[in-house]
C-alpha positions, 0 to 999 in steps of 0.5 A: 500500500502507498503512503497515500492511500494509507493516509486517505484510508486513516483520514476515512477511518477517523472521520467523524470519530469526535467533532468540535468543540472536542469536550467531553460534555459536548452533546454530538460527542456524548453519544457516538454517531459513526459512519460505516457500522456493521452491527451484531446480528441480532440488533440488525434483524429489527431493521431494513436499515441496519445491516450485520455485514458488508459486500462489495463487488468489483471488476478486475481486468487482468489476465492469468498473474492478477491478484487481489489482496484485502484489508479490513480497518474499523474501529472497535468502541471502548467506552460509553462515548465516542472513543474506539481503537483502530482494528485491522483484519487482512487477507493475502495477495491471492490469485484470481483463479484461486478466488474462484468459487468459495474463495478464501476467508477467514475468522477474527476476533477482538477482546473488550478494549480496556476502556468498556465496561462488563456490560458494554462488552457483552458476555461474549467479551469481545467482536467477532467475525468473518472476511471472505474474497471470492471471484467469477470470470466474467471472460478472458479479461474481466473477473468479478471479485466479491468482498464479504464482512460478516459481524458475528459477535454475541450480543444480548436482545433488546437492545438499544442503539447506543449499546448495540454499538459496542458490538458492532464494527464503527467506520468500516472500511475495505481496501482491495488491491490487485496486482497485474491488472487494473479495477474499472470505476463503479460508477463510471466504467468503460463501454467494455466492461459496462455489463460486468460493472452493472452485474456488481452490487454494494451492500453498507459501503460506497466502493470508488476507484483509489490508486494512481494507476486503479490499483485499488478499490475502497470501500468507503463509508461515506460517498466519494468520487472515484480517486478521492484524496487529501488536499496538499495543504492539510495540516493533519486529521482533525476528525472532520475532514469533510469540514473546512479545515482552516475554520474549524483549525481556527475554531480549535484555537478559539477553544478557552483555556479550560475547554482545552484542559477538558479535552487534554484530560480526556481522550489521548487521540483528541489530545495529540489533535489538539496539540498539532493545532495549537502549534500551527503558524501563522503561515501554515494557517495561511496556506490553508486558505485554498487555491485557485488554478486559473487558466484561459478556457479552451475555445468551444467549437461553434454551431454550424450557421446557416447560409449567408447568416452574419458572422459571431463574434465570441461574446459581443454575440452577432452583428445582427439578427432580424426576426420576422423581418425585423432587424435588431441590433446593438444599440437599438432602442426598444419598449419592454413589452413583456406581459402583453398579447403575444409575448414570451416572457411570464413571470411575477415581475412583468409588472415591473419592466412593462412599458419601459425603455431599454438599450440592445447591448448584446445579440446572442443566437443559441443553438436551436437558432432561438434570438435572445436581446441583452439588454440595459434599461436606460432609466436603470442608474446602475446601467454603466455598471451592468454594460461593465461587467456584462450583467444584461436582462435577456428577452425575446425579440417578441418580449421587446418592440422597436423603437429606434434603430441603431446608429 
């Protein structure tokens, strides 16, 4: 696995795990609210909407030396709030026709974290279950492998949701990774492999291309694009990276001395977080700032025109469009006759415009060869301020009437 899509896995596993203002008495972190949670079996079976396990379902193409390995990350719960220990369950690099059939699996299990109490835990003590690979040929070329996380803890009926998440696997995600061959997007695919991509299902996860070269596929717990990354600039995990990281960095260094002695005491994960916030500069807050990319647009091809129609000119719109034989140019000034018999326009603020004077500044003709008339009105004070920036009211030629030709 790379660096990067170590740190993007990490970030993703984190995301959501305690949200500011960071306290301990802070209601959204007095009671955990995860994403990606695979419940115990029996708390599962009360609802349509809670599941006791994972599939995801992806397309390889590659031939005889593809593999495919997997790895598990969740998080298990230790205590009556939010906190949970990182837990990992791997299956090895297996080629594709060893996953034929049944394919491989196999069992894990985690004791009661140090931090959950007897009741939390369960009788069971612990989270238990099971990690599956197989694979089926589509063709020569493409092969569909299944991914299975199964939760098989014990976990006493009748309970609620808070409890029921001390059984359960909290932020789960998978990682498939092939080597020889490439995935195709789920969301995405190529004309080739578009039937085997639609034959693929996702059950409690969002399954998105990851890798530089679709090396990878990851099921998220949370829907992304294919290829989702950390930006560049990002100062380090603050548990909410679908946030904007320079104001909640800045709300963290707004915390009062003894908000900050309560989260310090408390969680040692928050703890180092906070940490790693206080000691940003001034410049590192700065570079958070975002950035642009700014290049000219490439040049759209135009519609074709028909015979003798005068020429566009890119923005300024055309020369000249006449219209039922008449001809409306810029610089031409007409009467606003929207609302009356005849005319397109039918909106609440025909009352405002009807009657008044205005000046063509634009001729634009759209590709179904529809006239459109930009337009300023010339009792408006703002006027030259609208031609500047090209701010217009638009209307059809059956909107406006002629009043004098342009010079």
């Amino acid at each position: 696995m790379t660096a990067a899509l170590d740190e993007l896995l990490r970030t993703l596993l984190w995301e959501g795990y305690a949200l500011y203002p960071y306290t301990p008495g802070a209601t959204k972190n007095a009671t955990p609210t995860p994403f990606g949670i695979v419940y115990p079996p029996v708390y599962a079976a009360g609802s349509p909407t809670t599941f006791s396990r994972i599939r995801m379902q992806g397309i390889v193409e590659g031939g005889a030396a593809a593999s495919v390995a997997l790895e598990l990350r969740f998080m298990q719960s230790a205590g009556a709030r939010h906190e949970a220990v990182e837990r990992r369950v791997t299956l090895p690099a297996t080629a594709l026709e060893a996953l034929d059939g049944d394919g491989v699996e196999t069992g894990f299990a985690f004791g009661a974290t140090a931090g959950a109490s007897a009741e939390e835990a369960g009788a069971s003590g612990a989270l238990r279950g099971r990690v599956r690979m197989s694979a089926q040929r589509f063709d020569d070329l493409l092969t569909r492998v299944t991914l299975d996380v199964a939760n098989e803890s014990d976990a006493p009926p009748g309970l609620d949701r808070a409890a029921a998440l001390a059984h359960s696997l909290l932020s789960t995600h998978l990682l498939a990774q092939v080597a020889h061959g490439r995935f195709h997007s789920p969301v995405a695919p190529p004309e080739h492999a578009a039937a085997a991509v639609m034959a693929c299902a996702a059950v409690n996860t969002f399954p998105v291309l990851a890798g530089e070269h679709d090396e990878a596929l990851l099921g998220a717990a949370i829907a992304l694009p294919d290829h989702p990354q950390l930006a560049p600039e990002s100062r380090g995990d603050l548990f909410d990276a679908t946030e904007i990281e320079e104001a909640l960095l800045l709300h963290v260094l707004a915390l009062s001395d003894g908000e900050r002695e309560q989260i310090a005491a408390h969680d040692p994960a928050v703890r180092a977080m906070l940490r790693r916030a206080v000691a940003a500069t001034p410049a590192q807050i700065a570079a958070l700032h975002g950035r642009v990319t700014v290049r000219d647009p490439a040049p759209a091809a135009p519609p074709p025109r028909p015979p003798g129609a005068p020429p566009r000119d890119g923005q300024a719109g055309e020369s000249e469009a006449v219209v039922d034989g008449v001809a409306y140019r810029p610089g031409a000034r007409v009467r606003l006759r929207v609302g009356a018999a005849g005319a397109t326009s039918a909106t609440a603020h025909d009352h405002l415009l009807a009657g008044r004077a205005a000046t063509v500044e634009r001729v634009f003709v759209d590709y179904d060869d529809a006239v459109h008339l930009g337009v300023t009105l010339d009792d408006d004070p703002g006027r030259e301020l609208m031609r500047d920036v090209g701010r217009y009211l638009y209307f059809r030629p059956s909107d406006v009437e002629l009043v004098e030709e342009a010079r």
